[in-house]
C-alpha positions as CSV (number, residue, x, y, z in Angstrom):
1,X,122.3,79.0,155.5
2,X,125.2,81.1,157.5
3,X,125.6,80.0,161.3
4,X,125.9,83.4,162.9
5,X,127.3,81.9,165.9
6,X,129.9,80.4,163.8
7,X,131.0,83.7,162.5
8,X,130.7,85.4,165.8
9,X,133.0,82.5,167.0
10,X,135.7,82.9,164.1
11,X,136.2,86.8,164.7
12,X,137.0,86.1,168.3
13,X,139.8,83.7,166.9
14,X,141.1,87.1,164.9
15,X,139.4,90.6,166.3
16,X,141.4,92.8,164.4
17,X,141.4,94.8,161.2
18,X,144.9,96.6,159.3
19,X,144.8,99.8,158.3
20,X,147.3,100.7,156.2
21,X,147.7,104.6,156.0
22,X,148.8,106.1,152.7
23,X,150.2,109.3,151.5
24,X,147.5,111.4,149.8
25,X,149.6,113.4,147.8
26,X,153.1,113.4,146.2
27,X,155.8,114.9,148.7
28,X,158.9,114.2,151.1
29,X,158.1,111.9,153.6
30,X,159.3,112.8,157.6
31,X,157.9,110.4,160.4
32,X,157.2,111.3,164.1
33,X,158.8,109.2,166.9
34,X,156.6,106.2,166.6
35,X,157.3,103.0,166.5
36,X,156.1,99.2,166.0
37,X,154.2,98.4,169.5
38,X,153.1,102.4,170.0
39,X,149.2,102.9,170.8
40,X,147.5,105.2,168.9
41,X,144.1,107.0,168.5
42,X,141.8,108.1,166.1
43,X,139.8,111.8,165.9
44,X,138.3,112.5,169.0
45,X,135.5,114.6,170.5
46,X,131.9,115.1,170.2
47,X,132.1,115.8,166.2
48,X,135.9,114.3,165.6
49,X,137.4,117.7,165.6
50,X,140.0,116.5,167.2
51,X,142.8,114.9,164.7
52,X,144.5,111.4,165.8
53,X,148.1,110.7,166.6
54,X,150.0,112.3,164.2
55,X,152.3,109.7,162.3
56,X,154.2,111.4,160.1
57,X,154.7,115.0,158.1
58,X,154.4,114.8,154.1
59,X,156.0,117.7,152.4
60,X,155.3,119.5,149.0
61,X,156.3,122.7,147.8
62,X,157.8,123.9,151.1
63,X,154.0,123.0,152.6
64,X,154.0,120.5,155.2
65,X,150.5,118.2,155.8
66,X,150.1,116.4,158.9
67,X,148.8,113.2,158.4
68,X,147.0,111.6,161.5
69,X,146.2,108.3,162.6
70,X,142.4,107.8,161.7
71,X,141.4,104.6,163.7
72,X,143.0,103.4,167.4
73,X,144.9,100.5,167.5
74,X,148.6,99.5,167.9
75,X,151.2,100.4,165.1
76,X,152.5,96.9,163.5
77,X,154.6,98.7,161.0
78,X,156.0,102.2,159.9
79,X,158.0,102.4,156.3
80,X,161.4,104.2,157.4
81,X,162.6,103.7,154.2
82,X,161.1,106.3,152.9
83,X,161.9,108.4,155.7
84,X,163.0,111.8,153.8
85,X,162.5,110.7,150.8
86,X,160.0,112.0,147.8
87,X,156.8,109.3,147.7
88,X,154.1,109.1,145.5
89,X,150.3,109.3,146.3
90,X,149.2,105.9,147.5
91,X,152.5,105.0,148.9
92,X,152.1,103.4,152.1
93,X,153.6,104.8,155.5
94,X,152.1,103.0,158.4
95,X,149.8,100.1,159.3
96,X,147.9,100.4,162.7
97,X,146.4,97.3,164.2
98,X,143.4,98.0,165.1
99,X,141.0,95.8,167.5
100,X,137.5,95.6,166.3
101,X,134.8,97.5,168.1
102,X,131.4,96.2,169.2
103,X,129.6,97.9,166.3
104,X,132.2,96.7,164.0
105,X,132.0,93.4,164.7
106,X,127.8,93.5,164.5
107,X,128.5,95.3,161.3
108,X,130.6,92.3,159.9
109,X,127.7,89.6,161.1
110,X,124.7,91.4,160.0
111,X,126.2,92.3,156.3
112,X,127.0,88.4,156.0
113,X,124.2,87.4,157.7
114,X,121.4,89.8,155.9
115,X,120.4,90.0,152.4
116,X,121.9,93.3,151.1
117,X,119.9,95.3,148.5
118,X,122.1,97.2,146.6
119,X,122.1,100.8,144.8
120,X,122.1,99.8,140.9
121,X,123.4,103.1,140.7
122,X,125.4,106.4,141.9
123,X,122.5,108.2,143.1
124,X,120.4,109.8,146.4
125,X,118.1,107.3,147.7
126,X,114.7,107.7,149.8
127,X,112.4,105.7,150.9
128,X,108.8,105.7,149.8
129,X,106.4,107.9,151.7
130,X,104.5,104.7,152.6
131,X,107.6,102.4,153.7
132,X,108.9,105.9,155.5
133,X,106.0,106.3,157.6
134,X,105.9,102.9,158.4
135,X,109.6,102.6,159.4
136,X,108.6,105.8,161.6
137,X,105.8,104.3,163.5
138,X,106.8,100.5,164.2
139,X,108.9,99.0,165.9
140,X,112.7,98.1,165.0
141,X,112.7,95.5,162.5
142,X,109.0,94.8,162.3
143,X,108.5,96.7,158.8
144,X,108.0,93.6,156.3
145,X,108.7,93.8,152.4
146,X,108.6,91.8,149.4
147,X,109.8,90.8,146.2
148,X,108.6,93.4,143.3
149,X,107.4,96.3,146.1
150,X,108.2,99.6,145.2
151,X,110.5,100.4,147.8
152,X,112.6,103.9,147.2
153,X,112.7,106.6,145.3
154,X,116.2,107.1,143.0
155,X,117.2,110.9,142.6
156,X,119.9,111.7,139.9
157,X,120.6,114.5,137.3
158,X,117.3,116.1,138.6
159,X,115.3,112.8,137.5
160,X,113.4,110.5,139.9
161,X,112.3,107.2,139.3
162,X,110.6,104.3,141.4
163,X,113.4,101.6,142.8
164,X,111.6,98.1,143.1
165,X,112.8,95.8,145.8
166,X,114.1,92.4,144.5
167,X,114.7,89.6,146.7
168,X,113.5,87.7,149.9
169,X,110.7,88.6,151.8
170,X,112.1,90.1,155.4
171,X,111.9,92.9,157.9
172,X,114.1,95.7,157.2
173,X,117.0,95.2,159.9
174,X,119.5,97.7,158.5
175,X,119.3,100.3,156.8
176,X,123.5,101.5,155.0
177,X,122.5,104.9,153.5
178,X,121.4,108.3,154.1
179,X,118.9,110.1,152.3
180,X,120.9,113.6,151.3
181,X,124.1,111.8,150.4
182,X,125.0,109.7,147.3
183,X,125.1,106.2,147.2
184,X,127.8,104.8,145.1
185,X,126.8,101.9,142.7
186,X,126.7,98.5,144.1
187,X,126.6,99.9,147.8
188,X,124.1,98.4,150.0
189,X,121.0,100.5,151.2
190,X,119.3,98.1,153.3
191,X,119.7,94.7,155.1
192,X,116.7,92.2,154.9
193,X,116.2,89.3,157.5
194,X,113.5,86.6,156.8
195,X,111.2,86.7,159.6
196,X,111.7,83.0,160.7
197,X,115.7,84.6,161.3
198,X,114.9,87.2,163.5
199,X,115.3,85.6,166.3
200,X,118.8,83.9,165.8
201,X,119.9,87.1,164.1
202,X,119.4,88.7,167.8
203,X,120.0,86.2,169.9
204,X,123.9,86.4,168.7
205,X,123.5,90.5,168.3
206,X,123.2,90.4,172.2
207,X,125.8,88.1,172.8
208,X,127.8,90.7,170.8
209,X,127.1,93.5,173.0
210,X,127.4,91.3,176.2
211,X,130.6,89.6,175.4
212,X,132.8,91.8,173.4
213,X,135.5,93.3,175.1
214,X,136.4,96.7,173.8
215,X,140.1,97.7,173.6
């Protein structure tokens, strides 16, 4: 069985994440004046509409596209060789550095921790009227489900079928999709914790949002 605290104890040892940024298109590659050791930030504002820092220009058919930093964090590297010259999509430009947030950091625990049930396929998921209601009226993670339950409903190509759950019984802890949008295959929905877990699962949650320092 995982030791949560463990875990929690091994990201502290190593709290970051690279981000390598690419170029999304073909095109002539110009950098701003940004270098290894720079801060930068990600979109800001109450719905992002604010870009990042922008890292460099990319070029196509006399039209220039920004492209922005998309996470904060500290640059660790910025390809000047291809500093106006033609790259292809998927070259990469810049890595940023980029110090894991609290709810990063919970996310990491809980998908190691938790059984994920998956989406066998690319589809729009909802729950059940039943499990929905329930998940509506109780408390969080108090809604219990077992092997073979019918669990969602799967909507693709203007078909719905029934989605059983398979595997442990548990609460439903997380929950990794949203109803309107597509789920690709093999993408978790939900997280399930045995009941006898709970406790140890949220014991080392709060330390999470007690102890981590954000950056």
């Amino acid at each position: 069985m995982l030791n949560v605290s463990n875990l929690l104890e091994q990201i502290k040892q190593n709290p970051y994440r690279e981000i390598t940024v690419y170029a999304p298109h073909t095109g002539v590659v110009t950098f701003e004046n940004i270098k290894p050791g720079d801060e930068v930030h990600g979109p800001e504002g109450q719905w992002k509409e604010k870009p990042g820092t922008k890292l460099a220009t990319l070029t196509r058919e006399r039209n220039p596209k920004p492209i922005y930093a998309f996470e904060k964090g500290v640059i660790d590297k910025v390809h000047t060789e291809y500093e106006n010259a033609f790259v292809e999509s998927g070259c990469p430009l810049v890595t940023i550095r980029h110090h894991l947030t609290r709810e990063e950091v919970e996310s990491i625990i809980l998908k190691q921790a938790l059984f994920l049930f998956r989406a066998p396929e690319r589809a729009k998921y909802y729950f059940t009227p039943e499990v929905a209601a329930k998940l509506r009226a109780s408390d969080f993670g108090s809604v219990v489900i077992h092997d073979g339950q019918e669990l969602f409903i799967m909507s693709r190509m203007k078909r719905e079928l029934p989605l059983y759950y398979m595997g442990p019984e548990g609460v439903i802890y997380a929950t990794y999709f949203k109803p309107n949008d597509n789920v690709d295959t093999d993408a978790p929905l939900i997280g399930v914790c045995p009941q006898e877990e709970l406790p140890n699962i949220k014991e080392v949650i709060m330390r999470v949002q007690t102890e981590w320092q954000e950056k």
